[in-house]
Every structure is written in C-alpha cells, then in structure tokens.
N, C-alpha and C positions, 0 to 999 in steps of 0.2 A: 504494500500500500504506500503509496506516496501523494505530495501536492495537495495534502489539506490544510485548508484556510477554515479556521474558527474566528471571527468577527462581529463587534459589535453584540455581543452579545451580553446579560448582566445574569447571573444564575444567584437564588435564595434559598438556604438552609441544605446546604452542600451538606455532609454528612464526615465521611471516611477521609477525603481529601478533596483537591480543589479538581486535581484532574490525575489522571492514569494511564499512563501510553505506555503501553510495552507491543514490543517487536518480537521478531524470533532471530537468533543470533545467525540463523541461516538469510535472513529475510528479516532484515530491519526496517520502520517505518524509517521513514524520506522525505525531509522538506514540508517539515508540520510549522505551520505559520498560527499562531494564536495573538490576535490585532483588538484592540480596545475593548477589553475584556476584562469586568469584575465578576467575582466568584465570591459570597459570603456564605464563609461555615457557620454551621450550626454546635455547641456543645454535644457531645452524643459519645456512649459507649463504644470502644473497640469493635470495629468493624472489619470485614474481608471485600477490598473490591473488588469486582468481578472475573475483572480478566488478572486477579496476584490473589490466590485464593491458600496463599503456603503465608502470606504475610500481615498480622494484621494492622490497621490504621488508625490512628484517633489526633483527627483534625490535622493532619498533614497536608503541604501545600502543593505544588507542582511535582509531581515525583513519573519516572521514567527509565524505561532499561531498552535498550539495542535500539536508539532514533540518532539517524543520521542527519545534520541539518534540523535543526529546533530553534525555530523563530520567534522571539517573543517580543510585541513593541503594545507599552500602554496596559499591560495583566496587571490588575492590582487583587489582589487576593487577602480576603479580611477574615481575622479570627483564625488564623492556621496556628498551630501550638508551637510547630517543628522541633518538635523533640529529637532525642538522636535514633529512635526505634523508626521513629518513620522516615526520619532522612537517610536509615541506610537502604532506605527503598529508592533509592536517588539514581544517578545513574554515572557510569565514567566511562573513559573513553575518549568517543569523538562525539559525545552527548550531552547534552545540557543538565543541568539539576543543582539550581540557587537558593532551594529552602534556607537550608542553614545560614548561609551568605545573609538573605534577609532575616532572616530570625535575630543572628549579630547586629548586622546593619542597623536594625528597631531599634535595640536596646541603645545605640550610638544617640539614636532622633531623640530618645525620652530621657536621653541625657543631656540635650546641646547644649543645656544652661552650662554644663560646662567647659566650652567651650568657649563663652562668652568675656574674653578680654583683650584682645590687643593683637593688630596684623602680626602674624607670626607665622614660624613654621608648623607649628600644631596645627593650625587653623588650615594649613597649607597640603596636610597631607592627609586630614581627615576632610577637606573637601576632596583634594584628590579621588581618595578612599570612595564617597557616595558617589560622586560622578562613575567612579567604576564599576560600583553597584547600579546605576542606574541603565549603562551601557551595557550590562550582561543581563537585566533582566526587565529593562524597562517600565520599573516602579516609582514615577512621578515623582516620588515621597524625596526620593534621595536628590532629584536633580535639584528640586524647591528648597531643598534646605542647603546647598551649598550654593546654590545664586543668593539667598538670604542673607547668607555669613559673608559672602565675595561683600555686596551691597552694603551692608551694614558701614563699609571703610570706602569704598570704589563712588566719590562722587560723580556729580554728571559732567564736570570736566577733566576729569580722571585724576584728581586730586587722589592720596591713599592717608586719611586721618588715622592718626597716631605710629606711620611711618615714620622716621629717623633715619635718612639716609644718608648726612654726614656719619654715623656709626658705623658707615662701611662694614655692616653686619654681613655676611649672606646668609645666616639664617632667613634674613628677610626677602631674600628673592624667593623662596620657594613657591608662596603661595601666590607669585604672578601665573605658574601654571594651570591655577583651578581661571582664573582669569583668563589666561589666551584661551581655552576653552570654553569658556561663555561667550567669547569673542565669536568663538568661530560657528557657535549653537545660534548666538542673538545678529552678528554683524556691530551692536553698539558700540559705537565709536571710542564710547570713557571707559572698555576696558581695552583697547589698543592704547590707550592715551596714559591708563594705570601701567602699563606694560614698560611702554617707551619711559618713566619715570625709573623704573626699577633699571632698564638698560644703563640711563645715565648716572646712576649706580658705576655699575660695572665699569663704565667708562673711567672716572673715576676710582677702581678699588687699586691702595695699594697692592705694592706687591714683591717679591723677592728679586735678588737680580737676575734669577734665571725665567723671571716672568710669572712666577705662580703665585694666585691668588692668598694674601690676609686671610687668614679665616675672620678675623676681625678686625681694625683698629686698634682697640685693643690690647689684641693677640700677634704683636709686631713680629713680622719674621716666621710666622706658622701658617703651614698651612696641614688641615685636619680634615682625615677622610668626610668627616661629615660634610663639612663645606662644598663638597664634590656634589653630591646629591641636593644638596639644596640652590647650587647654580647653574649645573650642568644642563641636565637635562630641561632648565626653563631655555638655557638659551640655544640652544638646540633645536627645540620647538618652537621659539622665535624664529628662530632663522628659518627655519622648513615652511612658518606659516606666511612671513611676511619677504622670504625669498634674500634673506639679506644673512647669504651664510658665511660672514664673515663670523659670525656668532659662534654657530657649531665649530669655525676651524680656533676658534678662544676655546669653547668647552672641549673637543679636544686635544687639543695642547696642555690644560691641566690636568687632564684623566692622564695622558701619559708621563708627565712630568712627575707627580707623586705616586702612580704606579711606580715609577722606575727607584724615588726616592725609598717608599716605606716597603719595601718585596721585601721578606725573610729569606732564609733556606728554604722552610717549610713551605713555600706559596701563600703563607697569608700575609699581612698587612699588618706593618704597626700603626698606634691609633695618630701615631702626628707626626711630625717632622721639623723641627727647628732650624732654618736655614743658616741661622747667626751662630747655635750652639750657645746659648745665653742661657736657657730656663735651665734649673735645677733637676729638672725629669729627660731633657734629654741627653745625649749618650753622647761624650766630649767629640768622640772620634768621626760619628753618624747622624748626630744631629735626632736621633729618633727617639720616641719615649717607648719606655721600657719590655711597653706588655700589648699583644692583641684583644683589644677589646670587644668581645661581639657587635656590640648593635654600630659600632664604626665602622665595625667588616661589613656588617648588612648594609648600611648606606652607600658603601663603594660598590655592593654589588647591582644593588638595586638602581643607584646612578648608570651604571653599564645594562642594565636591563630596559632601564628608559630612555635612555640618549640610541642605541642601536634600534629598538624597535623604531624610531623614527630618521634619524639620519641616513639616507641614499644610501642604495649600496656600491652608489657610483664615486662616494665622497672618497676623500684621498686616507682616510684614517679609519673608514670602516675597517678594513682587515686588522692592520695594528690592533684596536679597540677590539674586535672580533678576539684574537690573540688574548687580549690580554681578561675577557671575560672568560673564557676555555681555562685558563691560568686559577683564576679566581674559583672555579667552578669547582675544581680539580682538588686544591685546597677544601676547600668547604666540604667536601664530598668526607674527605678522610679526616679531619676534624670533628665528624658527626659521632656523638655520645653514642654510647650502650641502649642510650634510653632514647635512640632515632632526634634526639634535640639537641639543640648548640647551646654553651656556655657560656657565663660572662664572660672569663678569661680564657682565651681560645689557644693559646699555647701553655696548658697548666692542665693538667689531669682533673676529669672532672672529679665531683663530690659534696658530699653536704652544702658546703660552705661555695663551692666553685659550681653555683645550681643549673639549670637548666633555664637558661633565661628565657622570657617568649617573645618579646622584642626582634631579636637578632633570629630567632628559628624561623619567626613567622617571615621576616626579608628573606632570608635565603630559600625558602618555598616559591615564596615570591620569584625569586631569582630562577630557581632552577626552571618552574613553570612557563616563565617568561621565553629565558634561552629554547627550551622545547619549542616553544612555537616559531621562534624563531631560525628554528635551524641547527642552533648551536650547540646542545645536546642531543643525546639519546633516551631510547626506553630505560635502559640503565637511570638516569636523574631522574626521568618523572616517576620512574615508580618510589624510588627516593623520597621526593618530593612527596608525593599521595601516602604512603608509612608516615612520612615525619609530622604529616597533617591529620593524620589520625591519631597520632601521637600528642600533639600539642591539643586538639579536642578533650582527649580523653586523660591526660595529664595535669594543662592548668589552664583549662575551661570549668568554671561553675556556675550554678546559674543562681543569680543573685535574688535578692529580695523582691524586683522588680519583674519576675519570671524571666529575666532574658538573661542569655549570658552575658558573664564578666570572665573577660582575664587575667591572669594571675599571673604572679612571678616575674615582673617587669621590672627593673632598672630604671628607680624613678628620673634619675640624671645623673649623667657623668662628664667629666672635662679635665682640662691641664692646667695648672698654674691659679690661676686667679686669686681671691681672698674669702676666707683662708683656701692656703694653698694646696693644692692638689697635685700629687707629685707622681700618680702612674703607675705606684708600686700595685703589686699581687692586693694587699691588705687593704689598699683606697678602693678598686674597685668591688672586692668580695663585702666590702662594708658599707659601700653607699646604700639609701634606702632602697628597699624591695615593695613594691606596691603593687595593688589591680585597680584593672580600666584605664588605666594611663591611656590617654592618645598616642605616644609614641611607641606603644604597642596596640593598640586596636586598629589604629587604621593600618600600620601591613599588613594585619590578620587579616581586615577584612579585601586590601588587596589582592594576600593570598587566596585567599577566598574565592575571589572572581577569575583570579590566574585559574585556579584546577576546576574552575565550574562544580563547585562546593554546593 
C-alpha cells in the first residue's frame, strides 16, 4: 500500500492511540502523508489496536512499524500520555515515530517561564531545539513558542534588547540561528537586520595572532570548544542563506584552527586553548587546559554536525571538516562508558564520582545521528547512537511532578579561569553542580531526539 493522504481531518475520543500504521517488513506502507490533522484522546483502559494485537496501548500518540516515507505537516495530537510502553511501539529505521520527542518537547513548553531572561545561548539552542521538533513533526506548538522567545528581544528594526555586543561574547551569537530561521519561514526583514547586528559582532571579535576567535573579551587569548558551536554554525548559515560565504570560509578557518590546537593522542579535545600560555590551567608548553570535558567535546561535535549539514559540498573545506568530524567520531565512539553514556571527564575512567553526564551523551547522539545522514558514518554509529539513547531514557530520564519528563544528571556549568577561579583540574569538574532540566541538556536531548526520529 502506498500514497495515502489523510487530511483535514479532526477525530474525538480516540481511544488506544492517535493512529497505527504498521506495514509488513516484506511490504512496507509508502508515502503516508497525514496534512492538518487533530486527533483528541480520550482517558481509557489498556487497549489492543487492531492491526498490533501482541501490544497493548493507553493513550499513545502516532506510533508505526515498517513505513517508508511518513509525512506529517500541521498533526496536532491532544491528551496522548506517551509513556515509554507505548512508545516502544514506535518505529526505526527509515521511519518516523516523535511520540517521545513531543512528550519531552511539552514538558520544555510548560516550563518556558524558565527560560524567560536574557538573549542568550540557552534561549538559543532550546529555540533551536522546538524548531526541530516542529520540523520533524509539524506541531505548531513548538514553532509559536520559539518565534515568541526570538520576538520577545528581535525589535521591528532588528534592534536585539539586552544584547551587549561590545562583550564580544559568542555565547551571544548563537541564538541568531533560531532567527535566520524565522527569517527564512516569515521573509521579515528585522530578523535579517537582528542577524547583520550579530555579524558586526564578529566583524569586530578579537582575536589570536593566528586569527582565532576570543571566546570572550574577557577570556583574552582563548579560544574554547564551546565558542565553536555557538558561532560557527550561525555563520555558516548566514552565509549559505544570504550567499555571502565569506562567513562559512571564517567558521571554517576556526573549526580547523582549534581542531589542530586542542587534538590529544587519544582523538578527543581539550576543553580550551590558551594562545598566550598566561592562565594558571593551561599547560606552559601547549597552551591547553588540562582535562576533556564532555559537554565541550559535545559542542565541537555538534558544531561539525551543523556547519556540514549545510555548507556545499563544493566548499573548499568540506573535506578537511568532513576529516576532521570522522576524527571526532572515532574518539567518541571509544570513549563511550560501560553504561553506553559519556562522562564529565572524558579522558579519566568512569565512576561514581566521574558520572555519566546527559548533556555531553545527548550531543554526541546528536552527533553520531547527524553524520549518518549525512554520509559520514555507518550502521556501526547509529546503532550506537539508538543503545546510547535508550540508555540515557532509561538511565537519567524521570518523569517529574508535572507528568513529563525531566533530565537528570546535567553539569549545571562549567569554565576556565574567571572568579573564583577555575582551574580545569579532575576535582573542578567532578564537583561543579549536578542538576535536572537544565537547558543545556534538554535541548540536545530533545535535538537528539528528532536526529533518531524518537
């Protein structure tokens, strides 16, 4: 069976789930289009639906096995529980199935109050975050609530209120990317005009003599994996959107610049680089601080997952970058715990104390999920990938007071030097605080998420 369209349609007191498509693994359904479509469940006892008569269902939401092509644009689906019994009724593959994705996703919306303070990188990567909920399942819910937060700062001559762009932060470029992407959904001119503001930034940021970017003002003479992901990939996408790829050949020139600086033996990355050799944490000889930090490995990979998904593959530095993501890949693969999850400190044997962060696991899912479609792995990483994400589900996912999940085991923040200072050691990172829900873990999660079609 193939080429159906379900449309316009509004269904009341659904039952078991919101719909059910299963194929035969000889003979998969093909090219199911489901178009402007609400579905409300109703509460109701454990049910078998008809055609998964081995499985039962209560209030489950889109769920699916062997559909090739699964179109979904405008399903809103109300009251579905998505617990994890019905979302192993889900589907994988080359098939769709975002229960769980939104079920997360919710609990993000019924949170946004906290989200509510100041243009930043948070705000930057959990709009990212709904936007890519919205794109993989076309739930209104997620795109209206990251044009809100964009808007909230994005005047109507692209003014960005409570930006500080003498700080020569790049934390603060990140969240231009949820912007050029309303840009290119609406055409409105004040966020091209928020966009061009954050370039002249860049124009602007100091930098090392070998040309690499400040992580800060600041942060004189450093440059820090994070900072990669929080400028790269916008400019990148600048440049692809508005044809002016002087940008992308800037964000590559730092992707390899502190590749080449922070590479260990091992293939992973140290968390910074000191060009001056001045901070107290880094290493007289190299300039590096001391220890790989997870969730700064995850932003370097996740930078390389974003910036290649859109850079040409005609550009002069795809291959390099290509190179240097296969690098990354490769590392992270053999760093992966016992327990299919990655660690704060990634060159340090895990353990009690050296925990399984969710932060840094959920990017490298991300990562690996990313590269698969792209090309640049095999079945080998996604099935990787698809373990580690069942892993960090069933690990340090709970569902909180609010019935929806929360994340656990996140690295509320970490850094180098500042006041008081922070010096890189094993002991600074195993002791910074440990919290759940943090942003800087739910929105890779929920990235991942939409990466494995969760």
């Amino acid at each position: 069976m193939r080429r159906i369209r379900i449309a316009d349609i509004v269904v009341t007191n659904a039952k078991s789930a919101a719909a059910c498509l299963y194929g035969l693994p000889e003979a998969p359904l093909e090219d199911i289009s489901i178009v402007n479509t609400q579905i409300h469940l109703t509460e109701d006892a454990p049910s078998f639906p008809v055609m998964n008569a081995q499985q039962p269902v209560t209030l489950a939401g889109l769920t699916a096995e062997h559909v090739r092509g699964l179109h979904l644009t405008d399903l809103r689906i109300v009251g579905a529980r998505g617990n994890r019994d019905a979302a192993r009724c889900g589907i994988r593959g080359n098939t769709m199935s975002y229960e769980k994705t939104v079920w997360a996703g919710e609990g993000t919306l019924a949170r946004e109050q906290e989200y509510n303070y100041h243009w930043c990188y948070e705000r930057g990567i959990i709009t990212k975050a709904w936007l890519d909920v919205y794109a993989a399942t076309g739930d209104r819910r997620f795109y209206d609530a990251a044009k809100a937060n964009v808007d909230q700062y994005v005047t109507a001559d692209g003014e960005i209120l409570t930006y500080e762009p003498d700080k020569y932060n790049l934390d603060m470029i990140c969240m231009g990317r949820t912007a050029l992407r309303l840009f290119k959904a609406t055409g409105e001119a004040k966020y091209e005009k928020a966009c061009r503001r954050l370039i002249e930034q860049i124009k602007g940021q100091p930098t090392t003599a070998e040309g690499g970017f400040w992580h800060k003002k600041l942060y004189p003479q450093q440059m820090w994996l994070d900072g990669i992901y929080m400028a790269c990939p916008f400019l990148t996408e600048f440049a692809v959107i508005f044809g002016e790829m002087q940008w992308a050949d800037l964000a590559a020139k730092q992707m390899t610049l502190i590749f080449d600086k922070t590479r260990l033996e091992s293939g992973l990355h140290a968390h910074a680089w000191d060009s001056a050799r001045a901070q107290k944490w880094a290493d007289p000889q190299t300039g590096l601080s001391p220890h790989v930090w997870g969730r700064a490995m995850g932003w370097f990979v996740m930078a390389h997952a974003d910036v290649l998904a859109v850079l040409p593959e005609s550009h002069p530095a795809y291959a390099r970058l290509s190179l240097q993501m296969k690098s990354l890949l490769h590392a992270v693969m053999a760093a992966r715990g016992t327990d299919k999850l990655w660690h704060q400190v990634m060159d340090r044997p895990e353990s009690a104390e050296n925990y399984a962060e969710s932060s840094c696991s959920a990017m490298f899912i991300y990562g690996l999920a990313k590269s698969k479609a792209l090309g640049l792995c095999g079945a080998k990483e996604e099935a990787a990938a698809r373990e580690s994400m069942d892993a960090l589900w069933a690990q340090n996912v709970v569902t909180a007071a609010d019935g929806y999940p929360e994340l656990t085991r996140i690295c509320k923040v970490a850094g180098l030097g500042g006041e008081p200072y922070r010096d890189g050691s094993y002991g600074y990172y195993v002791h910074e605080t440990v919290c759940s829900g943090d942003t800087k873990g739910t929105a890779p999660f929920l990235m991942a998420c939409c990466a494995l079609e969760v």
